[in-house]
C-alpha positions as CSV (number, residue, x, y, z in Angstrom):
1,X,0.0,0.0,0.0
2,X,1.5,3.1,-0.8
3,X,1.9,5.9,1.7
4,X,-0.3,8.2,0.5
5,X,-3.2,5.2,0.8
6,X,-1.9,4.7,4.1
7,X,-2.4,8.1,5.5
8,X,-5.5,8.5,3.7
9,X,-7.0,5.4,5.5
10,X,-5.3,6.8,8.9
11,X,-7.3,9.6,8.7
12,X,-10.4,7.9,7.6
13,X,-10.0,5.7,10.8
14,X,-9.7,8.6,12.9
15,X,-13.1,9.8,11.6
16,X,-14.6,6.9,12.0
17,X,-13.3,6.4,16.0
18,X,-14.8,10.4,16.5
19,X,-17.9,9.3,14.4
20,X,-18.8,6.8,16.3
21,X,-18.2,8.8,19.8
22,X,-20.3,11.5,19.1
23,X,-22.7,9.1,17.5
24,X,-23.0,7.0,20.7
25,X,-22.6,10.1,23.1
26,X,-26.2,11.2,22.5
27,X,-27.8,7.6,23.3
28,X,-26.0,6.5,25.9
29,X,-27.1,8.4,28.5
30,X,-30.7,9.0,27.3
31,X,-30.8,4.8,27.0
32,X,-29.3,4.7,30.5
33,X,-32.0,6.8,31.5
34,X,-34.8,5.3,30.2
35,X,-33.5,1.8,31.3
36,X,-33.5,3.2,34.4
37,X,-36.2,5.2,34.5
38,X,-38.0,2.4,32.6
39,X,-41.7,3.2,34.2
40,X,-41.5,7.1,33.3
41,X,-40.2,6.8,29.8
42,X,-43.5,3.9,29.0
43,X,-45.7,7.2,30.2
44,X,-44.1,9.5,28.1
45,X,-44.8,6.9,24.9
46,X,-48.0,6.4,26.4
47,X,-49.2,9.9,25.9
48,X,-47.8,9.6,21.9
49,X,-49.7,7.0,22.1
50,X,-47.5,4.2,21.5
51,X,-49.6,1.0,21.7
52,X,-48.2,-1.6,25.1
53,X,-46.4,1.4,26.0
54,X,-44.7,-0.6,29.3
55,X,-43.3,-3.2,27.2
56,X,-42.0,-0.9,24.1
57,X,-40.3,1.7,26.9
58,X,-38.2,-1.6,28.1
59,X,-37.6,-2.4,24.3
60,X,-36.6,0.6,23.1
61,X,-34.3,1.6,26.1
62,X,-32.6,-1.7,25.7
63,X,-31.7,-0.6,22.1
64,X,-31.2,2.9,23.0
65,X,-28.6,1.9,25.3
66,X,-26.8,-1.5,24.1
67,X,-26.9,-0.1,20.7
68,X,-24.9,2.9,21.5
69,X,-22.7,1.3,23.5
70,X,-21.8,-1.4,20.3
71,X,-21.5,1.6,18.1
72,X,-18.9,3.2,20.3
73,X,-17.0,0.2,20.5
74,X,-17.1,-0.9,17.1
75,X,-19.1,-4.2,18.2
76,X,-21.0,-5.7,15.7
77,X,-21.1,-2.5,14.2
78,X,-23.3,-2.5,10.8
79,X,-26.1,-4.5,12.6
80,X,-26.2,-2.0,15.5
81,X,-25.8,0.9,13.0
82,X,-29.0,-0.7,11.1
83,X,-30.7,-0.9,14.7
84,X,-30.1,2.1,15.7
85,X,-30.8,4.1,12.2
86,X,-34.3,2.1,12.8
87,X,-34.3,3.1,16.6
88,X,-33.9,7.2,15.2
89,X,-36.3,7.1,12.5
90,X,-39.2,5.6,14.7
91,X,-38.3,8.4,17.5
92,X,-38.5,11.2,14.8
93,X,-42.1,10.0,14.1
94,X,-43.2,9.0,17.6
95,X,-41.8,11.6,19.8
96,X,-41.3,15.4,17.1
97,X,-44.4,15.2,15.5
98,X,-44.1,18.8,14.4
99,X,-47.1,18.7,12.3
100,X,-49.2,18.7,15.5
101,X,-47.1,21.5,16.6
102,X,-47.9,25.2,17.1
103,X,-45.8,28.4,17.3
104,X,-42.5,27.5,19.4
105,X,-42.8,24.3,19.7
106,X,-43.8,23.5,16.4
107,X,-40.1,25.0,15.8
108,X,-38.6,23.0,18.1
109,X,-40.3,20.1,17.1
110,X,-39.3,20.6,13.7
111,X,-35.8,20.5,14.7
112,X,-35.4,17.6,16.4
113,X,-36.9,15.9,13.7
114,X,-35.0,16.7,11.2
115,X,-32.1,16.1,13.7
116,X,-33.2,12.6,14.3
117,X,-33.8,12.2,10.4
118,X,-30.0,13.2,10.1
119,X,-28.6,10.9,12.5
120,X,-30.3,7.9,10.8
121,X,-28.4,8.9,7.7
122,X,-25.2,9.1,10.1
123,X,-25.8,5.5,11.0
124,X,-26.6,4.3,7.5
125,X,-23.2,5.4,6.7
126,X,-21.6,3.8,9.3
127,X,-23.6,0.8,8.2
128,X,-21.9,1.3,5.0
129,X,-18.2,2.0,5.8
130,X,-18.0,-0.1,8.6
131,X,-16.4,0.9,11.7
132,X,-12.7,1.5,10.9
133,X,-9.4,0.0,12.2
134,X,-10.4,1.1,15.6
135,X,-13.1,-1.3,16.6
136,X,-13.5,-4.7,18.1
137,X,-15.5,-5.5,15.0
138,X,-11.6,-5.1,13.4
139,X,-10.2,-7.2,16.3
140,X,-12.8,-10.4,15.8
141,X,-13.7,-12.3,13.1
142,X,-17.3,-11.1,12.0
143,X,-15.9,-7.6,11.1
144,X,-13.5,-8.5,9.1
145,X,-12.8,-9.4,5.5
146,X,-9.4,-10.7,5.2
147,X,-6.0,-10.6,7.1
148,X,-4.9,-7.4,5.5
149,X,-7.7,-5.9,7.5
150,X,-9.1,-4.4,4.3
151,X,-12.5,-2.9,4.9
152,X,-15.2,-5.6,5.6
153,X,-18.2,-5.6,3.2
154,X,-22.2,-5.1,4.4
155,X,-23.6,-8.1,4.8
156,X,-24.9,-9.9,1.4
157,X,-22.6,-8.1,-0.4
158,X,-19.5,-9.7,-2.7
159,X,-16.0,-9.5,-1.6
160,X,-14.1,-6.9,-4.0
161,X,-12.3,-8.8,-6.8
């Protein structure tokens, strides 16, 4: 590999390392919470209206939080990237319905869909490029491709020729 490839992958790792982190630095503590807090957060998807509310809240705080915590390790990465791109998109629509919003909040609202809507396209291109060099994923034998530690391929999808 020459060192101009080298560096260039470097510094894609890097990225990858601080992606993940500030990925999994939003859902780790709001899963922690809501695992812990299990009873509150099935009242708040209670009053969106979220059908067996009590058994969704233990769900979805499980995924929240073990999710997050895989991301930031690099632990099975693409699957919890797919999980967790899942996980954002169904809390835009369940909990920033902006639509029903008015005036300040409809704002507000607005935002943190649109945030939530971006951070499922950050996890659908980690799901993509894996999680770089840095990762557990790298270390075991499910994220990787070959010895050279080239890049491991999505699931399904052909080794390079």
């Amino acid at each position: 590999m020459s060192e101009a490839v080298e560096r260039q992958a470097a510094g894609g790792d890097v990225a990858l390392l601080v992606g993940r982190i500030l990925l999994a630095a939003i859902f780790i503590p709001a899963g922690y919470r809501h695992l812990t807090e299990v009873s509150r957060f099935a009242g708040y998807l209670d009053t969106h209206g979220v059908p067996a509310s009590s058994v969704v809240a233990v769900v979805a705080a499980a995924v929240e939080f073990f999710g997050a915590l895989a991301i930031l390790l690099g632990l099975a990465t693409r699957y919890a990237a797919l999980l967790m791109a899942l996980f954002s998109l169904i809390a835009a629509f369940v909990g920033h319905r902006y639509w029903h919003a008015d005036g300040a909040e409809y704002a507000n609202q607005y935002n943190h869909f649109f945030k939530d809507l971006a951070i499922t396209g950050g996890f659908l291109l980690l799901y993509a490029v894996g999680p770089g060099r840095w990762s557990i994923d790298r270390r075991g034998s499910w994220g990787r491709s070959d010895v050279q530690g080239r890049p491991a391929e999505a699931p399904g999808q052909p080794e390079p020729r």
